[in-house]
C-alpha positions in Angstrom: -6.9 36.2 -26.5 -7.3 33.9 -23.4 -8.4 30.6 -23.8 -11.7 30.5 -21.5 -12.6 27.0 -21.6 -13.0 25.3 -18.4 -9.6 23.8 -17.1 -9.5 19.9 -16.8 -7.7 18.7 -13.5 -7.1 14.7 -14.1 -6.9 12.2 -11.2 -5.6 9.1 -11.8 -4.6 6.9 -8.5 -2.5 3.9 -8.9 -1.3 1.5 -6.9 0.9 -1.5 -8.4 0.3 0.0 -12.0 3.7 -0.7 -13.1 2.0 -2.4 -16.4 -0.8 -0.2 -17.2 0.2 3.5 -16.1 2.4 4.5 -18.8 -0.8 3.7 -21.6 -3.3 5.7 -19.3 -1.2 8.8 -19.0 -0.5 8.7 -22.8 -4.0 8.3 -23.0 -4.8 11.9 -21.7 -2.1 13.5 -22.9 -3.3 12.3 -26.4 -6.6 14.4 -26.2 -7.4 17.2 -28.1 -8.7 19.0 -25.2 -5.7 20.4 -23.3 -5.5 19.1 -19.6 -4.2 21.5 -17.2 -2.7 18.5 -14.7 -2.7 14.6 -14.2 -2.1 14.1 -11.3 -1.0 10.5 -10.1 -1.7 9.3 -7.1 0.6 6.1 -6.1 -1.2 4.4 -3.3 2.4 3.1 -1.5 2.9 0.7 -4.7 5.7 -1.7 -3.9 6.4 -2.0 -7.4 8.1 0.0 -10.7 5.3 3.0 -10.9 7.3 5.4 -9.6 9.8 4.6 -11.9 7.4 3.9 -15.2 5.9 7.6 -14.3 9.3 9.7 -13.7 9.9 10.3 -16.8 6.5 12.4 -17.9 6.7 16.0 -17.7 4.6 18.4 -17.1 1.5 18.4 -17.0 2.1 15.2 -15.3 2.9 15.1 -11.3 3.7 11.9 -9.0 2.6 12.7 -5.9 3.4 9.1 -3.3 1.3 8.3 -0.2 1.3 5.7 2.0 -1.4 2.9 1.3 -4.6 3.8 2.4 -7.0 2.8 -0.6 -8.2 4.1 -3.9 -10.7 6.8 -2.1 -7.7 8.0 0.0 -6.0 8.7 -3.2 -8.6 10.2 -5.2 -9.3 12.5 -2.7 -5.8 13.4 -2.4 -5.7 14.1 -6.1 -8.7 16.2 -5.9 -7.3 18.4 -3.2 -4.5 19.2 -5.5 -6.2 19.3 -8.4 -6.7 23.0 -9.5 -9.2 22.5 -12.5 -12.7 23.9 -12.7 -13.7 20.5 -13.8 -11.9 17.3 -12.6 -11.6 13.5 -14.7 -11.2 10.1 -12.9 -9.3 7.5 -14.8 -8.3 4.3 -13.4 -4.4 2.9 -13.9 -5.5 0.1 -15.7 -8.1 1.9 -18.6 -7.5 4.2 -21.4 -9.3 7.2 -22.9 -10.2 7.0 -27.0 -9.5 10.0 -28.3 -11.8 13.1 -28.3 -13.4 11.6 -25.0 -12.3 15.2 -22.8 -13.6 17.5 -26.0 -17.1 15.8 -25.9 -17.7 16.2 -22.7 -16.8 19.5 -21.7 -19.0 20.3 -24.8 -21.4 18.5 -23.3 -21.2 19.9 -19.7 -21.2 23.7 -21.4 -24.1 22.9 -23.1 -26.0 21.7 -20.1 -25.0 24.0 -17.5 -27.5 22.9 -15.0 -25.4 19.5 -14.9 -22.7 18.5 -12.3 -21.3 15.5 -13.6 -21.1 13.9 -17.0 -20.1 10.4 -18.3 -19.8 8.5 -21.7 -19.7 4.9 -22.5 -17.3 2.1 -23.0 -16.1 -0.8 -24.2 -15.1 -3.6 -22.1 -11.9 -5.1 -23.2 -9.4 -7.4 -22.7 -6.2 -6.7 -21.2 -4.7 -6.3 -24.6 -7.3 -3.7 -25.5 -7.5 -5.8 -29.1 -10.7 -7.5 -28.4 -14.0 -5.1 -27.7 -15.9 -7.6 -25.3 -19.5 -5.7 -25.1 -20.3 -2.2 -25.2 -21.6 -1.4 -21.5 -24.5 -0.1 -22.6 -25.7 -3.2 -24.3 -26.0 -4.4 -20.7 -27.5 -1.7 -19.1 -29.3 1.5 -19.5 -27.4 4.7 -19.6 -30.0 7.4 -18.4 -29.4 11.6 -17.8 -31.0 14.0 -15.7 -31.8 13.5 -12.6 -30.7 10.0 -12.4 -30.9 9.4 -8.7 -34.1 6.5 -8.7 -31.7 4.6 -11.2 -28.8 5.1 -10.0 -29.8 3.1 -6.9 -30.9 0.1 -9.2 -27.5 -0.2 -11.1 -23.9 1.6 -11.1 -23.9 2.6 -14.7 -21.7 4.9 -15.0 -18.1 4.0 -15.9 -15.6 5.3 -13.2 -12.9 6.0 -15.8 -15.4 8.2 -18.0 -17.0 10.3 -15.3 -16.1 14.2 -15.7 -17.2 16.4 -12.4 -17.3 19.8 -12.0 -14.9 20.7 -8.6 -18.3 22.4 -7.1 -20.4 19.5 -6.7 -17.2 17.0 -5.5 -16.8 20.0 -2.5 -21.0 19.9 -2.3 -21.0 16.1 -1.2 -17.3 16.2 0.2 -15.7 14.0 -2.2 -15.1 10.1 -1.8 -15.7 8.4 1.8 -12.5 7.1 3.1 -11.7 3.5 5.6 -10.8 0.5 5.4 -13.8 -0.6 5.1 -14.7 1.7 2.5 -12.2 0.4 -0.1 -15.1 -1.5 -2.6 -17.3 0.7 -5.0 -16.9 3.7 -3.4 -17.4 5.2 -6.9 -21.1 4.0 -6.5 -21.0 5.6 -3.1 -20.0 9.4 -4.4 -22.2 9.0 -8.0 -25.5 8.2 -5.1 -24.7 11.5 -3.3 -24.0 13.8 -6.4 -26.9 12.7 -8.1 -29.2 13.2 -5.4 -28.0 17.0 -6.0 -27.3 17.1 -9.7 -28.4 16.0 -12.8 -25.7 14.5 -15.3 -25.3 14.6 -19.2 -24.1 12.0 -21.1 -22.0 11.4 -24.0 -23.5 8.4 -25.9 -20.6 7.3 -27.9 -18.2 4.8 -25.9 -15.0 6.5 -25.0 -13.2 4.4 -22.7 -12.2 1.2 -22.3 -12.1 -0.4 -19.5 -9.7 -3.2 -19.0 -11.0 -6.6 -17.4 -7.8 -8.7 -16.4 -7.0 -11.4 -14.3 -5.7 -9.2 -12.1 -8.8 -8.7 -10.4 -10.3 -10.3 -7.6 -12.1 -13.2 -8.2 -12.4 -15.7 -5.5 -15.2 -16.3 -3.0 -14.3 -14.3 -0.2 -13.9 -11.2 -2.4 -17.1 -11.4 -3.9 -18.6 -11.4 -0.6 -17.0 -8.3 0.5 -18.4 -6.9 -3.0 -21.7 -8.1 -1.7 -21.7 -6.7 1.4 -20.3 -3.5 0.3 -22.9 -2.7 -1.9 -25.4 -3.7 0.2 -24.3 -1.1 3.1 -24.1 1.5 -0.2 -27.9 1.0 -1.0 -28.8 0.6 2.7 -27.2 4.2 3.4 -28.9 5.8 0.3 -32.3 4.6 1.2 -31.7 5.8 5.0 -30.8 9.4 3.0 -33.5 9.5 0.8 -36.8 7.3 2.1 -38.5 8.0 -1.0 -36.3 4.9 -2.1 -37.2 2.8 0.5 -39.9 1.1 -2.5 -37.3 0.4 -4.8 -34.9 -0.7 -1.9 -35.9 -4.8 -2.5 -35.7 -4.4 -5.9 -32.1 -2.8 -5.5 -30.7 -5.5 -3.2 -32.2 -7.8 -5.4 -30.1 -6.9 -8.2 -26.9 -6.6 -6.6 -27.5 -10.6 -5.0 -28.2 -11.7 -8.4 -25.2 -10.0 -10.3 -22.6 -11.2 -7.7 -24.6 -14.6 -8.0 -23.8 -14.9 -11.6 -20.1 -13.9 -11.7 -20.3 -16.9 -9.0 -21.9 -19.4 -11.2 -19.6 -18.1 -14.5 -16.3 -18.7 -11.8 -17.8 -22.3 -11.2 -18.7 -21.5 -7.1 -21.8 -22.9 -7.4 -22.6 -23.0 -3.9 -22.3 -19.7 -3.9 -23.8 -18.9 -6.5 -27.0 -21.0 -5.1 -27.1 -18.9 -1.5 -26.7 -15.4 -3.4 -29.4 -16.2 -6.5 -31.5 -17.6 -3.9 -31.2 -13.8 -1.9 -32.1 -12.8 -4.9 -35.2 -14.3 -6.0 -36.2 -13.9 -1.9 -35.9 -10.2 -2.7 -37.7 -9.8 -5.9 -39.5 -12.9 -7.0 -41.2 -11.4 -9.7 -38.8 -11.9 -12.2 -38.4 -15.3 -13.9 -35.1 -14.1 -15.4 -34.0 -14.8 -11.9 -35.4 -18.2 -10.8 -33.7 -19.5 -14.3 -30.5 -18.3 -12.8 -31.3 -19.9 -9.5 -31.8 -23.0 -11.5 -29.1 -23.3 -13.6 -27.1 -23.2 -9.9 -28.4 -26.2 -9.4 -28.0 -27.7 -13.2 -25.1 -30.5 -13.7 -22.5 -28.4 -15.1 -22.7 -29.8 -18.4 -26.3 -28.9 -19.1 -24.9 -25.3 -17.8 -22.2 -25.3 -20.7 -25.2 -26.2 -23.4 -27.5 -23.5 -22.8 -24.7 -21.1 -22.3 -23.9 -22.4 -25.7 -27.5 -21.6 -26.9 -27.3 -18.0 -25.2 -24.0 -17.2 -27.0 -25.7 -18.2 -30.2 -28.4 -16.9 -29.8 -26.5 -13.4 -28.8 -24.1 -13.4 -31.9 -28.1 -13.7 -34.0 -29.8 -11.2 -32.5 -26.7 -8.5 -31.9 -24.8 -9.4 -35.4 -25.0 -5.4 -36.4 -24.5 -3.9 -33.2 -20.6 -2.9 -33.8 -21.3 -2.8 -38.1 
């Protein structure tokens, strides 16, 4: 008899991946959902991923383009892909087994849905140490998800799950060089504005946070502006956002203001906090940030103290 469960195309684009690839691929292939493809996409990677990924069969392919960004490749990857329903999984993450099973359950149970995601754990590069669950820090709604969506990118790139009709409905990832930052946001904006999702609650990825990453001034800045232009072009879409527009700006000045306080830029930190509480100064949670920008950096280390204490209290059950 013929299997009829949807097929499951898997895009993975990588560039410089040389350390993580090998772990993500293994990943997939470990589910006990079968996948009908990965497909990698090496985004002109001057080092060993090539060489890491030739020796996968099939169902893997290594497909090689020149450079041109992490949409240019997903997109690639998703004109290749065959699959009724196609996965996104960064180089650098892994997938806990059972994650493809739970949520092509979940999509087939919830027809009406476009898109599904689960959540995650936020690891270190080892993967030993679970850092926070991501939805300890932010709510994971489903439905029509649109209103909320505009407030906070909550849906992890690595655990999102789409079916093929709603990636050709809003025409996939927007390419450029200047579209080369959260361009996940971008295409979860436009497919929820036409879709609701599902979600699986359990965490079934983990996403890697290395010092690989970009952390310096400049690069934060470009994060900044980049999501700025993202909620700017959502609310010139849909006006019925324009009220929550402040409050949307607000948040993205003050989560880029922290990272900068955390990195020790604390002139930064001061001009982007200060946006912030410009934006939305109804929230004190935000004028104690401003201040602590301002605080001599050892009265910063004590109540940071005092907040990790009083975390560890009030969360010591959360992973029991």
């Amino acid at each position: 008899m013929a299997d009829e469960r949807p097929t499951v195309s898997v895009v993975i684009a990588a560039y410089n991946a040389e350390r993580w690839i090998a772990g993500a691929i293994r990943s997939v292939l470990g589910q006990d959902y079968p996948v009908l493809e990965v497909i990698v996409v090496d985004d002109g990677s001057t080092d060993a991923t090539r060489e890491v990924v030739a020796p996968f069969q099939e169902p893997v392919r290594y497909v090689f383009q020149e450079n041109a960004g992490s949409a240019a490749a997903r997109n690639h990857g998703i004109r290749l892909a065959r699959g009724e329903l196609v996965a996104f999984l960064d180089a650098d993450d892994l997938w806990l087994p059972g994650k493809l099973a739970a949520q092509v359950a979940c999509l087939q149970a919830h027809p009406d849905c476009g898109w599904c995601y689960t959540d995650a754990w936020l690891v270190d590069a080892s993967t030993r140490s679970k850092k926070v669950r991501l939805s300890q820090l932010a709510a994971m709604p489903e439905g029509w998800v649109l209103e909320a969506l505009l407030l906070s990118n909550f849906v992890p790139f690595s655990s999102a799950l789409v079916r093929r009709e709603a990636l050709e409905a809003v025409g996939g990832f927007r390419e450029g060089p200047d579209r080369r930052i959260s361009e996940d946001w971008d295409l979860w904006l436009r497919i929820a504005a036409h879709y609701p999702v599902c979600r699986v609650a359990e965490p079934l990825v983990l996403i890697r946070d290395h010092a690989d990453r970009k952390t310096g001034t400049a690069a934060l800045d470009e994060l900044v502006c980049a999501r700025v232009r993202i909620v700017e072009e959502a609310v010139a879409r849909h006006p019925e956002l324009r009220r929550l527009r402040r409050v949307a700006l607000a948040g993205i000045y003050e989560g880029a203001g922290r990272k900068a306080l955390v990195r020790g830029h604390r002139a930064q930190a001061r001009r982007l906090l200060g946006r912030a509480v410009q934006m939305d100064p109804g929230r004190l949670r935000r004028w104690g940030y401003w201040l602590a920008a301002w605080m001599p950096a050892a009265v910063r280390r004590l109540a940071g103290r005092l907040r990790s204490w009083w975390w560890q209290r009030t969360h010591a059950n959360v992973n029991a």
